[in-house]
N, CA and C of each residue as an Amber inpcrd file, in Angstrom:
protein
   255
 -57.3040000  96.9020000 -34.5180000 -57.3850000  95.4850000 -34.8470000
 -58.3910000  94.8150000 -33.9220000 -59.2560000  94.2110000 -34.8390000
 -60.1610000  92.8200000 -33.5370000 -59.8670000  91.4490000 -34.0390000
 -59.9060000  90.8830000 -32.7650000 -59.7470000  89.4660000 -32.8280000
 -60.9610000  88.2490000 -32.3300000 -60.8590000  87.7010000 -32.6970000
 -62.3750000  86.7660000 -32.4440000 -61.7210000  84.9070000 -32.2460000
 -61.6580000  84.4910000 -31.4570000 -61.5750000  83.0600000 -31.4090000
 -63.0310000  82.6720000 -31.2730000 -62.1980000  81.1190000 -32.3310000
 -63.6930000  80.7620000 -32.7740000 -63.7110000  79.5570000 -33.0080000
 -64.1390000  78.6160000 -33.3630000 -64.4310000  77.0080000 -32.8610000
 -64.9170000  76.7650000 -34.3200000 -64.5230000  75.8010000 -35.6610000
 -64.7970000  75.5830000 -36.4200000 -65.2690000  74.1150000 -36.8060000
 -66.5910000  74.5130000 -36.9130000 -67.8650000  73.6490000 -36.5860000
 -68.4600000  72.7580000 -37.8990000 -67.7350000  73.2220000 -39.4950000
 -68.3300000  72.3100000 -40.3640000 -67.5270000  71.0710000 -40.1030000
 -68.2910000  70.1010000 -40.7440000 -67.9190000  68.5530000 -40.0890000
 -66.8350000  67.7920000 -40.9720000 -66.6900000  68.7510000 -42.1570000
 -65.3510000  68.5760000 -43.2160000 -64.3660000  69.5920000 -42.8270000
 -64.6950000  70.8460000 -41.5890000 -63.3160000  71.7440000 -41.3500000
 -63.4210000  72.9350000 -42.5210000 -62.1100000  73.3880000 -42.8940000
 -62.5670000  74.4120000 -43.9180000 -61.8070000  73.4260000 -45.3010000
 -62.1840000  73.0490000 -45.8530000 -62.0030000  71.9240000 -47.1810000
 -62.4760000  72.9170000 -48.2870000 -62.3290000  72.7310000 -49.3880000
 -61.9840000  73.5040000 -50.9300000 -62.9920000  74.1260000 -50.6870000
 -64.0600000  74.1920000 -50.9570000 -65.7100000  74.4850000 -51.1530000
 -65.6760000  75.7130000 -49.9610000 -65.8700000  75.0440000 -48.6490000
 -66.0380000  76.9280000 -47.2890000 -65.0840000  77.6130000 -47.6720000
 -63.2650000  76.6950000 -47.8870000 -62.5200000  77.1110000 -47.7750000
 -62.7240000  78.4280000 -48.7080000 -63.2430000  78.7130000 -50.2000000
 -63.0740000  79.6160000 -51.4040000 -64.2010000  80.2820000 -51.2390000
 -65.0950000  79.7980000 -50.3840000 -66.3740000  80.8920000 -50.2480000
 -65.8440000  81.9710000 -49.1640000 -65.0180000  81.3510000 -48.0000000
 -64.5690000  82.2380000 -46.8580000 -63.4740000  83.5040000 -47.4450000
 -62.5750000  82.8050000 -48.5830000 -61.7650000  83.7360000 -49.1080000
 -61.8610000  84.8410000 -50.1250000 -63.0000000  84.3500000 -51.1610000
 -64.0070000  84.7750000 -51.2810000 -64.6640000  86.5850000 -51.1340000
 -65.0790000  86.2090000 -49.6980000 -66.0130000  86.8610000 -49.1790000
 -65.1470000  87.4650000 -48.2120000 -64.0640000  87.3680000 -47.9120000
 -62.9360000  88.1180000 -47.0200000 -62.6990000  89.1330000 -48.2330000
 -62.3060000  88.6250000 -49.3770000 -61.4460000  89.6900000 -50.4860000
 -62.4510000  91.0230000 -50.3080000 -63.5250000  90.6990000 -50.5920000
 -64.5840000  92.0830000 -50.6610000 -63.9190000  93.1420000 -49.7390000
 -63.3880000  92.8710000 -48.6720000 -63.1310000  93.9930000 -47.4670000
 -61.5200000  94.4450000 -48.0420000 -61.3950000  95.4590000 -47.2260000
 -60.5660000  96.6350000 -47.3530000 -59.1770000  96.0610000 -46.4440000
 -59.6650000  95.9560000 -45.3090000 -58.6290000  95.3770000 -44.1340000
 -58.1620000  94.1560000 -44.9340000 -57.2290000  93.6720000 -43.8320000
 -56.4120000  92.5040000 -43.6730000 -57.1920000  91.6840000 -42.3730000
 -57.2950000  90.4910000 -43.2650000 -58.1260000  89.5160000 -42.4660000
 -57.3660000  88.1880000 -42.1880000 -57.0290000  87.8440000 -40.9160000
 -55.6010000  86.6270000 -41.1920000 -56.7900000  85.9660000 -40.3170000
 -56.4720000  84.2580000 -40.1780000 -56.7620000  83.1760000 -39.5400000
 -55.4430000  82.4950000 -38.9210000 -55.6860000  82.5360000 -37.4230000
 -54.2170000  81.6570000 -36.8140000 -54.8630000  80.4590000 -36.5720000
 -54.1980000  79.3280000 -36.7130000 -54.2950000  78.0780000 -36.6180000
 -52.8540000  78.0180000 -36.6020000 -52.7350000  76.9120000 -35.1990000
 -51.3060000  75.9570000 -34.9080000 -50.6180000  77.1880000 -34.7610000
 -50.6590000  78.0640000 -34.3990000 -49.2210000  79.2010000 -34.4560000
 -49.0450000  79.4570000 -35.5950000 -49.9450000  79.6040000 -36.9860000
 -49.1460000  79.7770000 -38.0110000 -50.4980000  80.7450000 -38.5220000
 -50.1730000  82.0760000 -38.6150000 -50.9260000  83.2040000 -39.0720000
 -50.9180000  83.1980000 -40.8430000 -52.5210000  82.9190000 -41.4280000
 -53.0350000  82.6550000 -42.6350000 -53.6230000  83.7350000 -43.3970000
 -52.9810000  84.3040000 -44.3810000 -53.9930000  85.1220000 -45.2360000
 -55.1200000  84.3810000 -45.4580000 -56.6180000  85.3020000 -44.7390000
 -58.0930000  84.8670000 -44.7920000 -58.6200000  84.8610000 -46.4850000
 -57.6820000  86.0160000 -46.9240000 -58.2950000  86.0600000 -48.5600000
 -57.7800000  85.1490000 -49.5600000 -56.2970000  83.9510000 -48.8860000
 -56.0840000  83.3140000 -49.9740000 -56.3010000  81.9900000 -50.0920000
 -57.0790000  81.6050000 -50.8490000 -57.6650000  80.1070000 -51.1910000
 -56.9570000  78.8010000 -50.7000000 -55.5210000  79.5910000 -51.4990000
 -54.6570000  78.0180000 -51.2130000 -53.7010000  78.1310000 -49.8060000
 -53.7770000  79.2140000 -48.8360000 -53.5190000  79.7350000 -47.6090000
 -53.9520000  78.5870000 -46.5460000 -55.6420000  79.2530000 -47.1300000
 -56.6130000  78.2570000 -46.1460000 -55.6990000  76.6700000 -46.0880000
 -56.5660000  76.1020000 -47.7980000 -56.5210000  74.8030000 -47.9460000
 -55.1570000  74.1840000 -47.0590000 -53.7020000  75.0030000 -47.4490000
 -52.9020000  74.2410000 -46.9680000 -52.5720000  74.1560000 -45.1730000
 -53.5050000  75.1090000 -44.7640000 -53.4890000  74.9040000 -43.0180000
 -54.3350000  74.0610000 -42.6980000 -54.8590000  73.0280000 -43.3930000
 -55.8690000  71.5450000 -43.0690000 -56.3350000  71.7110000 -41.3770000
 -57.4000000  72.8070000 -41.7380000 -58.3020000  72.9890000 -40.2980000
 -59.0850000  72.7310000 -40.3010000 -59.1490000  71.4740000 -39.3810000
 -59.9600000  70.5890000 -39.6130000 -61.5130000  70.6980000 -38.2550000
 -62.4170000  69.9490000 -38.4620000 -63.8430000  69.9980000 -37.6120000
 -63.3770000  69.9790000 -36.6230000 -63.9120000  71.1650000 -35.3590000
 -63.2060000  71.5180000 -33.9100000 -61.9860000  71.9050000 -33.4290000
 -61.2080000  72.5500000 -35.1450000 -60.0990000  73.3110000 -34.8020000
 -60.7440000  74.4880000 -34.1430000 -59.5810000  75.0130000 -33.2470000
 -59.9760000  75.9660000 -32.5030000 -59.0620000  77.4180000 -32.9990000
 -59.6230000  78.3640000 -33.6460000 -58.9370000  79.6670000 -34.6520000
 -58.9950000  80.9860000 -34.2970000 -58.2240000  81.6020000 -34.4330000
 -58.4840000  83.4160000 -33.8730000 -58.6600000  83.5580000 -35.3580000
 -59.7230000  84.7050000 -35.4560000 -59.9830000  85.9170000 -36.5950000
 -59.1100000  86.9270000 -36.5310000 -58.2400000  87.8160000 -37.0200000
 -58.3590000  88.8130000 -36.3260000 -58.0530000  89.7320000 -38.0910000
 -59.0300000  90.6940000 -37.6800000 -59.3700000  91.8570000 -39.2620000
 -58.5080000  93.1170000 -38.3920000 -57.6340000  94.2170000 -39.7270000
 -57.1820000  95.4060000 -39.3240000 -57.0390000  96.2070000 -40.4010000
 -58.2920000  97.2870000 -40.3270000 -58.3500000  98.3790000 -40.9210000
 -59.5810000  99.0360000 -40.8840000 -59.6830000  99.5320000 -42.2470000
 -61.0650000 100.2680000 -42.3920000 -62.3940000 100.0290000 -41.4140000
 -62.5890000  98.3760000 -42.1620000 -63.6500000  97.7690000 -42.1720000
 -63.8310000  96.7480000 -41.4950000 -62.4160000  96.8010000 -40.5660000
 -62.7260000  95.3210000 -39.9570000 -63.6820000  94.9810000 -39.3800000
 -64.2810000  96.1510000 -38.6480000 -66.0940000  95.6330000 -37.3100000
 -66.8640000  94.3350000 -38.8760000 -66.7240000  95.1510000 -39.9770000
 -67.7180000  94.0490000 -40.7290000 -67.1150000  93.1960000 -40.7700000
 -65.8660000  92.8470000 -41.3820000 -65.4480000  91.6800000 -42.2440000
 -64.8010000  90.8600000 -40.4030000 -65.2350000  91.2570000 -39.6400000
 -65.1220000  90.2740000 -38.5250000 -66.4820000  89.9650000 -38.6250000
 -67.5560000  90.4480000 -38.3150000 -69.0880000  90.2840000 -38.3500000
 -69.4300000  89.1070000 -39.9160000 -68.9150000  89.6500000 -40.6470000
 -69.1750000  88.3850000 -41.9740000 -68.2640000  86.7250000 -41.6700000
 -66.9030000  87.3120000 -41.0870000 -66.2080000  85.9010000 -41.0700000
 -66.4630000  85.1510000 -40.0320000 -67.1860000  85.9510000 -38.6070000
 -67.4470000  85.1640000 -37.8960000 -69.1450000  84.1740000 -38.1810000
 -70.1800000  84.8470000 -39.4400000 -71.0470000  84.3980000 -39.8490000
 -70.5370000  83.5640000 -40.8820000 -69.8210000  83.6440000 -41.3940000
 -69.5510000  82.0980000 -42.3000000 -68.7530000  81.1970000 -41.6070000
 -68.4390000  81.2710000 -40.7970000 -67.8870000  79.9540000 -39.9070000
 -68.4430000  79.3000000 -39.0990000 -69.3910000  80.0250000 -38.2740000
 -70.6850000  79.0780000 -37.7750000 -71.7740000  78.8230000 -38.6400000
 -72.0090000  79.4070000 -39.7470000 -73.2990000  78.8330000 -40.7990000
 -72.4800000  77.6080000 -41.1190000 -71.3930000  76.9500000 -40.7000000
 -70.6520000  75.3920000 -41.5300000 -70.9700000  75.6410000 -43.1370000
 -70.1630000  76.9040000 -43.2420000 -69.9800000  77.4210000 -45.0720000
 -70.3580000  75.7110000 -45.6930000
């Protein structure tokens, strides 16, 4: 398993639009990709997961991917969260 804290920098947070591109683009991978926010561990691949953890501009989030593929699908999720999806 890797984990990545990470500082979420779009100026709307993750809102419908990053939110379904991030989940998205998590599904492609093999592993399990969660997002913690507030103490509360988020399936990365599910749309309405995201939306309802309202993480908002300068929440502060761990990544953490476990399996196959995680080196990538940490390397992709940590690139769509600083591009401000």
């Amino acid at each position: 398993m890797v984990t990545q804290k990470i500082v979420v920098r779009n100026p709307e947070g993750l809102h419908m639009r990053p939110a379904g591109i991030f989940a998205q683009e998590m599904a492609k991978f093999e592993c399990d990709v969660y997002i913690k926010h507030k103490n509360t561990r988020i399936n990365a691949k599910s749309l309405l997961s995201i939306i309802a953890a309202c993480i908002k501009c300068g929440a502060e989030i761990d990544i953490e991917c476990e399996g196959n593929d995680e080196i990538a699908a940490m390397k992709k999720a940590i690139e769509l969260i600083e591009s401000e999806v």
